[in-house]
C-alpha positions in Angstrom: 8.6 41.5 -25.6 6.2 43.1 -22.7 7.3 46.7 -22.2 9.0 47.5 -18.8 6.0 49.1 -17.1 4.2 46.0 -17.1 6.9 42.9 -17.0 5.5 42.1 -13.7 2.0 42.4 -13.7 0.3 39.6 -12.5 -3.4 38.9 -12.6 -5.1 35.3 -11.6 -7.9 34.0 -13.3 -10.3 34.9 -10.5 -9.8 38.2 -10.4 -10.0 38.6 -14.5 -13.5 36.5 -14.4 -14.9 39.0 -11.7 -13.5 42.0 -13.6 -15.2 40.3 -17.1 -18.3 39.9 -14.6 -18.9 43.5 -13.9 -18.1 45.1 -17.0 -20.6 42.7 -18.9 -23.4 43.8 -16.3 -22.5 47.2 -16.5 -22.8 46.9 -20.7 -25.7 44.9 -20.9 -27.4 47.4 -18.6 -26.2 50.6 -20.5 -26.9 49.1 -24.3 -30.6 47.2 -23.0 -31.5 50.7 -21.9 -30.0 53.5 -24.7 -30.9 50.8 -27.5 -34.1 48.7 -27.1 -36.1 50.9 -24.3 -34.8 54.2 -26.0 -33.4 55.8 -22.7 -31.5 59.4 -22.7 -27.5 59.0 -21.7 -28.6 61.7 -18.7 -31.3 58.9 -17.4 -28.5 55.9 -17.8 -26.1 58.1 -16.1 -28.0 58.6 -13.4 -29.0 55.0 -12.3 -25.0 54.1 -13.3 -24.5 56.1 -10.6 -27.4 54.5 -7.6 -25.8 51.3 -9.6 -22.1 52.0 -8.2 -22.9 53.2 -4.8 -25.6 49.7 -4.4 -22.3 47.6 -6.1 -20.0 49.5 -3.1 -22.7 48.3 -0.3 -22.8 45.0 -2.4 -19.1 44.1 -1.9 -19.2 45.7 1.6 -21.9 43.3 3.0 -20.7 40.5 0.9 -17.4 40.8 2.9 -19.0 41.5 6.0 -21.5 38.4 5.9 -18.6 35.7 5.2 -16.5 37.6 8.4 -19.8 37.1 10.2 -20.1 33.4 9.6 -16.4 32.5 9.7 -16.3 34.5 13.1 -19.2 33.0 14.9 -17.9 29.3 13.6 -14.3 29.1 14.6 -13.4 33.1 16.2 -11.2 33.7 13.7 -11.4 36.9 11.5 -11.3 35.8 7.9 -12.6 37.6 4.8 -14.5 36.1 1.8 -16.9 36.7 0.1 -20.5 35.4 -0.1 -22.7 36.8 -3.4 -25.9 36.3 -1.7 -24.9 38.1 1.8 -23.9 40.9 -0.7 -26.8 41.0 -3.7 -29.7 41.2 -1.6 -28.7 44.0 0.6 -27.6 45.7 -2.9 -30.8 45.3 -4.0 -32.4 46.9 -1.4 -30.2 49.6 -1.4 -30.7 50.1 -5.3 -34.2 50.4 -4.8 -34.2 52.9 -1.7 -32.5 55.1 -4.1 -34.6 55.2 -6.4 -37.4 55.9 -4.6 -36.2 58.9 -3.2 -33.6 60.5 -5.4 -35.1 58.9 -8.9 -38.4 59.4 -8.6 -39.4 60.5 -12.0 -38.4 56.4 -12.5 -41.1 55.2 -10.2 -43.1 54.1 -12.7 -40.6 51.9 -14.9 -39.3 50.6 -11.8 -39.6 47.4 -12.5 -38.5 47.8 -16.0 -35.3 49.0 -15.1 -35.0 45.9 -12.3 -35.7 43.6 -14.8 -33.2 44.7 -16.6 -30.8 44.7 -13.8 -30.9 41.4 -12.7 -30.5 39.8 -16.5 -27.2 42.3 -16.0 -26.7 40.2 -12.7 -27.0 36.9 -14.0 -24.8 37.2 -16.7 -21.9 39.3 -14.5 -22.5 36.5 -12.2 -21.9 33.4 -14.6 -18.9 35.3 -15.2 -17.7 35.3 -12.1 -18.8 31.5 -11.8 -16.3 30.4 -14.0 -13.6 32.4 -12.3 -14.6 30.2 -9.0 -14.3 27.2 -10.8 -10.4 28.5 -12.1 -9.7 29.3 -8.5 -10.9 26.3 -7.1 -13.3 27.9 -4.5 -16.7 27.0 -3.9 -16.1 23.0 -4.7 -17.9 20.4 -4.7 -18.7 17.1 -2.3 -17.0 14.0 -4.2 -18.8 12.3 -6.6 -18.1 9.1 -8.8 -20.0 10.5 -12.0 -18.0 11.5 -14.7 -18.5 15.3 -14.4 -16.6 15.1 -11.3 -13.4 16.9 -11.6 -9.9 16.8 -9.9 -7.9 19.5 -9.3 -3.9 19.7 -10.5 -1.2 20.5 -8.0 -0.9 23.9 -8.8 -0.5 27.1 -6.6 -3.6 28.3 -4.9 -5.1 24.7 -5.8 -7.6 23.5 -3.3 -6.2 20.1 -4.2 -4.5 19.5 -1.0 -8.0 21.2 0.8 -9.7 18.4 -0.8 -7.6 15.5 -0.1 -7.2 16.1 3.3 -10.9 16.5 4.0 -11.6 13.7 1.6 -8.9 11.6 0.6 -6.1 11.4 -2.2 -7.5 11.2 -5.4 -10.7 11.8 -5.1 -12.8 13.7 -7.9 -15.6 16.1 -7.0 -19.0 17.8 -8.4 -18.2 20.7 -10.5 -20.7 23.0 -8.4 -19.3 26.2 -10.0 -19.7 25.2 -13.4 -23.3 23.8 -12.1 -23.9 27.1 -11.5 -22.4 28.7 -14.1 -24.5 27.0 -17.1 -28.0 27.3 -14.8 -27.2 31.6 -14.5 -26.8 31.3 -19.1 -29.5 29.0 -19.4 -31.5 31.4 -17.1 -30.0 34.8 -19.2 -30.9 33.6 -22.3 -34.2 32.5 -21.8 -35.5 35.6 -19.5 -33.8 37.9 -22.2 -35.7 35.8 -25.2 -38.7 35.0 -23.9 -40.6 38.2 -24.0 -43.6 36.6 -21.7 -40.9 36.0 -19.3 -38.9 38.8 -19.6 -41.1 41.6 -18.2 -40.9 39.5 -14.7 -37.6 38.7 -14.8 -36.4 40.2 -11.8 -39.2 38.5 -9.3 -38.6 34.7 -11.4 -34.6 35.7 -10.5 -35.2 36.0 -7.3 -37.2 32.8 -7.0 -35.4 30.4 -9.4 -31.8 31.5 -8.0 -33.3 31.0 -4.7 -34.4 27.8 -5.3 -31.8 26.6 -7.4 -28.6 27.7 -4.7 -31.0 26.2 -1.8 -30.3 22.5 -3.5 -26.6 23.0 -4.9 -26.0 23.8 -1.3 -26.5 19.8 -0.3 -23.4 19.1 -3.0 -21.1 21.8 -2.4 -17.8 20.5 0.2 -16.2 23.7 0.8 -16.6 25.3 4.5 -20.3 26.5 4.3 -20.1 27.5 7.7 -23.2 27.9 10.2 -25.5 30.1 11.6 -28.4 27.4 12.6 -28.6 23.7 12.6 -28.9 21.8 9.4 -29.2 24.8 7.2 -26.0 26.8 5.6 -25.8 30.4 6.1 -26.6 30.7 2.0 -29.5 28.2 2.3 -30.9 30.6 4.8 -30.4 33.6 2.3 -31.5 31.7 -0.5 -34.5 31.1 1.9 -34.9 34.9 1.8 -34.7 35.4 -2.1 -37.6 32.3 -2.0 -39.8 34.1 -0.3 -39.3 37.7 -1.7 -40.2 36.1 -5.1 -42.8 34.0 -4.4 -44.5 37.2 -2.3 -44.3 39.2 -5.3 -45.2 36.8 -7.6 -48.8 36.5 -5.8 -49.2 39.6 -5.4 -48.9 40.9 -8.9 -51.2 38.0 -9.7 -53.5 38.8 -7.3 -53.7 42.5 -8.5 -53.8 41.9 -12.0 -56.9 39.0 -11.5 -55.4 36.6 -13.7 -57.6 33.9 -12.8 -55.9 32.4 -15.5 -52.8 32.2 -13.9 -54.2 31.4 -10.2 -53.5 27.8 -11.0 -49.2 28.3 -11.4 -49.8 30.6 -7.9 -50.5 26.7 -6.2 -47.7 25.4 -8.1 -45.3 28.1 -6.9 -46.8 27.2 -3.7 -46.0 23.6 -4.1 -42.2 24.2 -5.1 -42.1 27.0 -1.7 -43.0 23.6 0.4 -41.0 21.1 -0.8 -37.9 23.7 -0.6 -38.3 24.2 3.2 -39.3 20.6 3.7 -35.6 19.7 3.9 -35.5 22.8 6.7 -36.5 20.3 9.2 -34.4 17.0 8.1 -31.3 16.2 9.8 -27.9 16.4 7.4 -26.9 13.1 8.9 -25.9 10.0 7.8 -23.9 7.0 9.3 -20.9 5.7 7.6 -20.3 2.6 9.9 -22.8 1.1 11.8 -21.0 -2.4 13.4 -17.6 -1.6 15.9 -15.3 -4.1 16.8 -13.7 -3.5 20.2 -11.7 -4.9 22.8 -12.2 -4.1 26.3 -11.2 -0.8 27.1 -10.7 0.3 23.4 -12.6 3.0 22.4 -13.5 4.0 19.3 -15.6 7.4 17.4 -19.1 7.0 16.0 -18.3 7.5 12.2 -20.5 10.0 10.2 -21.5 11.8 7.6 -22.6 15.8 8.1 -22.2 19.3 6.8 -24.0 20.6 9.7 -21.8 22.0 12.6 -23.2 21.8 16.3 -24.9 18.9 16.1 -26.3 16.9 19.2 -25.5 13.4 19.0 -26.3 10.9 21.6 -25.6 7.1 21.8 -27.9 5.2 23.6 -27.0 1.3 24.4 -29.2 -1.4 25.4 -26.5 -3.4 27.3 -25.1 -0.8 29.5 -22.3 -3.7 30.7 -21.3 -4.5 27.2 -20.2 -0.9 25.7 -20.5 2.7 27.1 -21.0 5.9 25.0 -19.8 9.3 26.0 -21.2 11.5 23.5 -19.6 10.0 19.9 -17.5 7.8 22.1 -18.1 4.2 22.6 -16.2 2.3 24.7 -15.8 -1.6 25.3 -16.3 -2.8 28.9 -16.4 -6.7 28.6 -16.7 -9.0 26.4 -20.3 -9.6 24.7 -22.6 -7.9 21.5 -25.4 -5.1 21.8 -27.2 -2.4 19.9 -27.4 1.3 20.3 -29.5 3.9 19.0 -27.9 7.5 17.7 -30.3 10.5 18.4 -29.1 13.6 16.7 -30.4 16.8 17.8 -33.3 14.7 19.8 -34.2 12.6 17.0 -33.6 8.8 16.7 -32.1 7.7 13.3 -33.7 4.6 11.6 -30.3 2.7 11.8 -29.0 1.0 14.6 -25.3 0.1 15.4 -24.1 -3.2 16.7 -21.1 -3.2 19.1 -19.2 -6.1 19.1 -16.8 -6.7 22.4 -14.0 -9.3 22.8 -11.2 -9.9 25.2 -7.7 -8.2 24.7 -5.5 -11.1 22.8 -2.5 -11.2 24.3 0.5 -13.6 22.9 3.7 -13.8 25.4 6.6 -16.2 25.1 7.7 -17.8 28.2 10.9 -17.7 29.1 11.8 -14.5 26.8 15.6 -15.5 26.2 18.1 -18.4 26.6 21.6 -18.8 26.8 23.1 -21.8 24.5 25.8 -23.5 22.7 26.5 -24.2 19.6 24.5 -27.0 17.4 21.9 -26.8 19.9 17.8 -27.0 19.3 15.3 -25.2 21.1 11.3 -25.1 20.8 9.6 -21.8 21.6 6.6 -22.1 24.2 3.8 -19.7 23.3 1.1 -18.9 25.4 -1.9 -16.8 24.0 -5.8 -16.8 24.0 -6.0 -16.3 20.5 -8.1 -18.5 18.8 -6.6 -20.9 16.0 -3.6 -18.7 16.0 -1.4 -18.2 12.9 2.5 -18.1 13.7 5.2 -16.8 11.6 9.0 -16.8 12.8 11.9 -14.6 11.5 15.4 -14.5 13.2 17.7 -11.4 13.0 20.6 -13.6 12.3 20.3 -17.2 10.9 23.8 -17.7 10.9 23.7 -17.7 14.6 20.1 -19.1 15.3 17.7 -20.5 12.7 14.0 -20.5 12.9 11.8 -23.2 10.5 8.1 -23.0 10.4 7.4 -24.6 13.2 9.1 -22.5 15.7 12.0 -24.9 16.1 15.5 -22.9 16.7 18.7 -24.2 15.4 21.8 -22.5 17.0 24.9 -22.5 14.7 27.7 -20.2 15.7 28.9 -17.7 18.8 26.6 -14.9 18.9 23.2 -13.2 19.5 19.7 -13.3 17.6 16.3 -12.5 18.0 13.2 -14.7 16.9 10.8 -13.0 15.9 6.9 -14.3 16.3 3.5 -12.3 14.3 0.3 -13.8 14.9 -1.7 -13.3 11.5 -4.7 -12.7 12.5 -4.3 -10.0 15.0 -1.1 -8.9 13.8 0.6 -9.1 17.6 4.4 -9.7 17.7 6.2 -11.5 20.7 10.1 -11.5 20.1 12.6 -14.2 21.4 16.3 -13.9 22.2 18.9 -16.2 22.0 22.4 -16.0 23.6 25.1 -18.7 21.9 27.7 -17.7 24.4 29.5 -20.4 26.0 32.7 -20.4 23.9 34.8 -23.2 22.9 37.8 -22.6 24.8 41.0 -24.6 23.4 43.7 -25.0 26.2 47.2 -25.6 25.2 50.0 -26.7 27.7 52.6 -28.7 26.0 54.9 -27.8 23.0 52.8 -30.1 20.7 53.0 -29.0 17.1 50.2 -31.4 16.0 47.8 -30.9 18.5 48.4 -27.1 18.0 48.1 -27.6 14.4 44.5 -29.4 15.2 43.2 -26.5 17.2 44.0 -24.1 14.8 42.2 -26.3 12.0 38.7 -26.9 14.5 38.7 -23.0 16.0 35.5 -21.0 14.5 34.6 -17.5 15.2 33.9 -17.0 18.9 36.3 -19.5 20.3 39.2 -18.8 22.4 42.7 -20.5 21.9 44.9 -20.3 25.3 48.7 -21.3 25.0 49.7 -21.9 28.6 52.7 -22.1 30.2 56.7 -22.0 28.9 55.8 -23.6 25.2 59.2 -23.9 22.9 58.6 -25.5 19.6 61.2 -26.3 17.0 58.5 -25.8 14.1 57.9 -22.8 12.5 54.2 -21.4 14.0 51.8 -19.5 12.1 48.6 -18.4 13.2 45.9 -16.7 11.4 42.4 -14.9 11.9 41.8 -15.5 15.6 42.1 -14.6 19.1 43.8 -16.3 21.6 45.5 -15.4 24.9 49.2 -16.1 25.9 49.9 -17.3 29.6 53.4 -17.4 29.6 56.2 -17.8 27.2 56.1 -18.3 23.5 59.5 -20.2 21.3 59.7 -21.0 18.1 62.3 -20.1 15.4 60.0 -18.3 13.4 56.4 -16.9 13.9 53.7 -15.4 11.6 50.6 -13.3 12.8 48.0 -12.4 10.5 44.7 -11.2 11.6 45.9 -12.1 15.0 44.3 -10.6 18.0 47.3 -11.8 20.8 46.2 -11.3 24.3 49.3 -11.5 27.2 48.2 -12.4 30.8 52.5 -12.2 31.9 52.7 -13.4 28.4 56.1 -13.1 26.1 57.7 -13.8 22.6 60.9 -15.6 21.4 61.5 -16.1 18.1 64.5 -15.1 15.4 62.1 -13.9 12.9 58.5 -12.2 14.0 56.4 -11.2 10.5 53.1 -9.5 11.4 50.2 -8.5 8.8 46.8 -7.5 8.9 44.9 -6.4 11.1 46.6 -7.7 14.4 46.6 -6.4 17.8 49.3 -7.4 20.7 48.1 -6.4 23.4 50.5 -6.2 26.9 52.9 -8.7 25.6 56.5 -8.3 26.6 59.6 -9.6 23.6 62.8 -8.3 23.0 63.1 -10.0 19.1 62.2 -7.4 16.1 58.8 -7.6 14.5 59.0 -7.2 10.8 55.5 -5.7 9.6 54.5 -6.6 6.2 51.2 -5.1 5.3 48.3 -3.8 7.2 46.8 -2.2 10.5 48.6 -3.2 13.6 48.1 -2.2 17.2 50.6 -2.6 20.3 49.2 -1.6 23.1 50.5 -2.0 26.6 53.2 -4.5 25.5 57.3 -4.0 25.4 59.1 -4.7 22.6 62.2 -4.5 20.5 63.0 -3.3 17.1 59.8 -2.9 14.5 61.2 -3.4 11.0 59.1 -1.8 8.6 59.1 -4.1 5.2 56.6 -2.0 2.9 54.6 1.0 2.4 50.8 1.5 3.2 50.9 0.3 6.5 49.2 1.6 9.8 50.8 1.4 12.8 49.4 2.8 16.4 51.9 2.4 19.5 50.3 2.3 23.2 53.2 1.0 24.4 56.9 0.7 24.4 58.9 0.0 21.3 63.4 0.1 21.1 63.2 2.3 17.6 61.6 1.7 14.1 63.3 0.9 10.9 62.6 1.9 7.4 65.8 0.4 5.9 64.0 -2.8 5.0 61.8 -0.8 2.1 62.8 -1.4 -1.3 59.9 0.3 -3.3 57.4 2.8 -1.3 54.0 3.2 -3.4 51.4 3.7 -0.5 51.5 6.1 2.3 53.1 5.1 5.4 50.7 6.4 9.1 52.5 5.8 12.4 50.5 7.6 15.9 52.7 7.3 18.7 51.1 7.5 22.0 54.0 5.3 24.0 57.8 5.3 24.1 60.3 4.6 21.9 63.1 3.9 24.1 65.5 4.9 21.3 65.3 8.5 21.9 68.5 10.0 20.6 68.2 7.6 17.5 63.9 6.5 17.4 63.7 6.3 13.4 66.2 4.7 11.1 65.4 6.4 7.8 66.0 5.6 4.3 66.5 7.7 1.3 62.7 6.5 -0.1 61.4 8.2 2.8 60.6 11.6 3.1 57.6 14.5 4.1 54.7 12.8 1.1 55.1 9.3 2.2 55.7 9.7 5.9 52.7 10.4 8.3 54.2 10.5 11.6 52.3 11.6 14.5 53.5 11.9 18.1 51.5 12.0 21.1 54.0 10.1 23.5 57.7 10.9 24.9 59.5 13.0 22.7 62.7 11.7 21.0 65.1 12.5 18.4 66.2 11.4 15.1 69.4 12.3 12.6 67.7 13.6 9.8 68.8 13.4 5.9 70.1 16.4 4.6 67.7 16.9 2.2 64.6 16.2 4.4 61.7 18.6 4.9 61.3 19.8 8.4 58.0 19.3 8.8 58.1 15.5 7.9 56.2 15.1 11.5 52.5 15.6 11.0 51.8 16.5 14.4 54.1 17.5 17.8 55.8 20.9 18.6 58.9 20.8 17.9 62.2 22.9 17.5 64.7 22.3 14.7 68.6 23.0 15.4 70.8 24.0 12.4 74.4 23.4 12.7 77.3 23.4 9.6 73.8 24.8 7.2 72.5 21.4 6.4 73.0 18.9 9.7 70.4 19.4 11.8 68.2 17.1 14.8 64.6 17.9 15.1 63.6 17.5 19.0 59.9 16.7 19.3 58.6 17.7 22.3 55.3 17.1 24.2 55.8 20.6 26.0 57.9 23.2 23.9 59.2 24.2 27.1 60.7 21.1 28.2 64.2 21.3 28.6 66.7 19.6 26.0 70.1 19.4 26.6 73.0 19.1 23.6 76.4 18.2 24.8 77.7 17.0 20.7 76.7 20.1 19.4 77.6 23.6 19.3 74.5 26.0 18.8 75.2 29.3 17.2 71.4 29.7 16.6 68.0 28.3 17.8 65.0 28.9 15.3 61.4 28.2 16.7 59.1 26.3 14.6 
């Protein structure tokens, strides 16, 4: 268990590398001095403390120099940190000190900076590895297998790297690069005696050098001061020459003609460092374009160098046009093009390659049809050896086979659908089968009835015309049809009906009606007994609705006599009734049964009010919806009036009120 003072505390790995960092600096420094060059604790102190106030100028220009960069790049005020813009101002500012407040230290000078920069490699190995645990300072990507990639973890430059690079991809290391050059570089400048007397002018050169080429491989933001060079190239241009001044002239002093030959080889390494000053960091990624006319499309490249001038120069000027990285196809045709960057023509060339827009159109772009038809789509396109597929967005209406032949099938709508393979273009196709079969009936024929109803398929329309009085029994199930005058028969069943009435009307002893059925504007004074399922009357008139079970849904639009419940033997499912018409009934509109009460009952009324004798032992609020006033006379008779308005006027001559109650 932590204790409670430091439950919280938090430290990332950055932060506990950097800390590791200066501490080992700060101990190699003291113990190289007090314990192998034999210096007082008063002398340590004393450059400890010119160390600390060069460290505070260290981290101040280190901070300042990545602002600086970042601010002249984008105008944004952002701080990082860059060790070079920070080390070599620390430096100077270590040795300023002193030379004028340590003077009696003149002469082991560059003892004591020897020293100090073996204390600056290792610190800075340290702090390395804690870029490489923070995922700063990353690398470009890289197939080899050092190259790393980073988890999806908090403060992981994972999603930095993808973005920039795409998913997945592994990248060099450069931080642990770095890391194992600054040991290998420790341990041999702190074993090597021959080496280790100069160890601060070879760290200055060989870290100069070294960051100068793991600059070319590192694919974080480098920012940019001047073209082709990164802002630590330029410093590590800096540390190149402070070392390689001070190497020649301490071997120049000294006359080691010995050692004149390794002054040329320094020389050598100087050049070939700042030869890359003057190449271009640019490379071509794609070098043919395919356009069409008036496409345009980017010049694709490969740079870390910001403000770049890149001009495109084409030899056919009626071919392609460039504006800046932007080419642009003006008719159809191929030609080259140079790419000059910053007034300097790259070896390779591009080829732009022109064509004509494809276009694919089908002509006309819908139909109207019947049933059992066939149709043949007429393309038109410029397209080469086109490659045609076909889809419809309902084969049960219109089929499509491979070659573009339509097969219509039923009443309905589709749309053919047409790719081209080769350029991917899409041209769609839509088919109306809309001419319905319309069956007309105008005599009381049970066997041609019987063969309409046997033929009629979704979409088709049955019309019964006329006075039509059969002596058969008439059943008619899942279809629509439309009743143009008057309709007889003994008995009649409607099951998934959808009963239209232009002055149309029903005759019959016994009406059942199930499913879901609809009479709309039909007129019949015989009762409709309602079996099972969800039935609609809407703008019709009719008599008595005889209710035969439970779970049905009824909706009124219209005008009903009353409706019964007395048929119901058993009542398992919930009965739903929505008035919105009349029930002519007023005084008497339901004709309960003891089965029915307030739980399987939903009643709600939205048309004329009306009345009903309630049970005695009936709830009140059997009614789900409906103001209403309830009248108590005797303690358990009452009539519940439900009103539209509560302050509609109701008037009582059989009773006598002794009190109203408002509900």
């Amino acid at each position: 268990m932590l204790p409670e003072f430091i439950k919280d505390f938090f430290i990332d790995s950055y932060t506990l590398l950097a800390i590791i960092g200066v501490l080992s600096l700060i101990l190699y420094v003291i113990l190289y001095l007090e314990k192998k060059l034999n210096y007082s604790r008063k002398r340590v102190n004393k450059l400890l403390v010119i160390g600390a106030i060069s460290g505070v100028i260290t981290v101040v220009f280190a901070l300042l120099f990545d602002l600086l960069v970042h601010y002249l790049k984008s105008g944004e005020v952002r701080f990082g940190v860059t060790f070079l813009g920070g080390v070599i101002p620390g430096l100077i500012c270590f040795t300023l000190l002193n030379y004028y407040f340590n003077k009696e230290e003149r002469e082991n000078f560059k003892e004591i900076l020897g020293v100090l920069a073996r204390g600056i490699i290792l610190g800075h190995m340290f702090g390395r590895i804690g870029c490489f645990l923070a995922g700063c300072c990353y690398g470009v990507p890289t197939d080899s297998v050092f190259g790393v990639v980073y988890p999806d973890i908090p403060y992981s430059p994972r999603g930095e790297i993808f973005a920039k690079y795409g998913e997945g991809v592994a990248v060099h290391p450069t931080q642990i690069y770095e890391a194992l050059f600054l040991l290998s570089l420790f341990l041999v400048l702190h074993f090597v005696p021959k080496l280790r007397e100069n160890s601060f002018v070879i760290y200055l050169f060989s870290y100069g050098v070294f960051r100068f080429f793991i600059e070319f491989i590192r694919g974080d933001d480098r920012g940019s001061l001047i073209p082709f060079l990164s802002p630590s190239q330029i410093l590590s241009f800096i540390l190149i020459v402070m070392g390689a001044v001070v190497l020649l002239y301490r071997y120049y002093q000294k006359k080691e003609h010995k050692m004149k030959k390794h002054i040329w080889l320094v020389l050598l390494v100087l050049v070939f460092a700042l030869s890359g000053c003057n190449k271009v960091d640019f490379t071509l990624t794609k070098t043919k374009y395919e356009l069409y006319v008036n496409e345009s499309a980017d010049l694709e490249y490969q740079t870390k160098t910001s403000n770049l001038k890149i001009e495109i120069k084409i030899e056919d000027e009626t071919i392609a046009s460039a504006n800046e990285i932007t080419i642009k196809g003006l008719s159809a045709g191929e030609t080259k093009a140079k790419v000059i960057v910053n007034e300097k023509e790259q070896k390779q060339e591009i080829t732009i390659v022109v064509s004509e827009v494809p276009y694919l159109r089908v002509e006309p772009e819908s139909k109207n049809t019947t049933r059992e038809e066939e149709l043949t789509l007429n393309l038109v396109t410029n397209i080469l050896s086109p490659v045609y597929t076909y889809t419809s967005s309902n084969p049960s209406v219109a089929s499509v086979n491979n070659q573009g032949v339509i097969h219509t099938h039923t009443y309905g709508n589709a749309l053919i659908t047409v790719r081209e393979a080769n350029t991917n273009l899409t041209v769609t196709f839509e088919v109306f089968v809309s001419e319905a079969k319309v069956l007309v009936l105008e005599i009381a024929d049970y066997n041609l009835l019987s063969e309409y109803l046997n033929s009629f398929q979704e979409g088709d329309i049955l019309i019964l015309q006329g006075e039509l009085e059969f002596t058969e029994e008439l059943e008619f199930s899942n279809l629509t049809f439309i009743l143009r005058g008057k309709l007889i028969a003994p008995r009649m069943t409607f099951n998934n009906v959808s009963l239209v009435g232009e002055e149309g009307s029903l005759e019959s002893e016994d009406i059942k009606v199930s499913g879901n059925t609809t009479f709309k504007n039909i007129h019949s004074t015989s009762n409709l007994n309602i079996d099972s399922g969800s039935i609609l009357l809407e703008d019709s008139d009719l008599g008595n609705i005889y209710l035969n079970n439970g779970g049905i849904s009824l909706i009124n639009k219209g005008s009903l006599n009353q409706i019964d419940f007395t048929n119901i033997t058993s009542l398992d499912d919930v009965i739903n009734i929505v008035n919105y018409g009349t029930i002519k009934e007023a005084n008497d509109a339901l004709i309960l049964s003891d089965l029915i009460n307030k739980d399987n009952l939903t009643f709600d009324n939205r048309g004329e009010y009306f009345t009903f004798e309630e049970k005695a032992y009936l709830n009140k609020d059997l009614l789900a919806n409906g103001k209403k006033r309830t009248i108590y006379q005797d303690g358990y008779n009452l009539d519940t009036v439900y009103l539209r308005d509560i302050s509609s006027s109701v008037s009582y001559t059989h009773l006598t009120l002794p009190t109203i109650y408002s509900v």
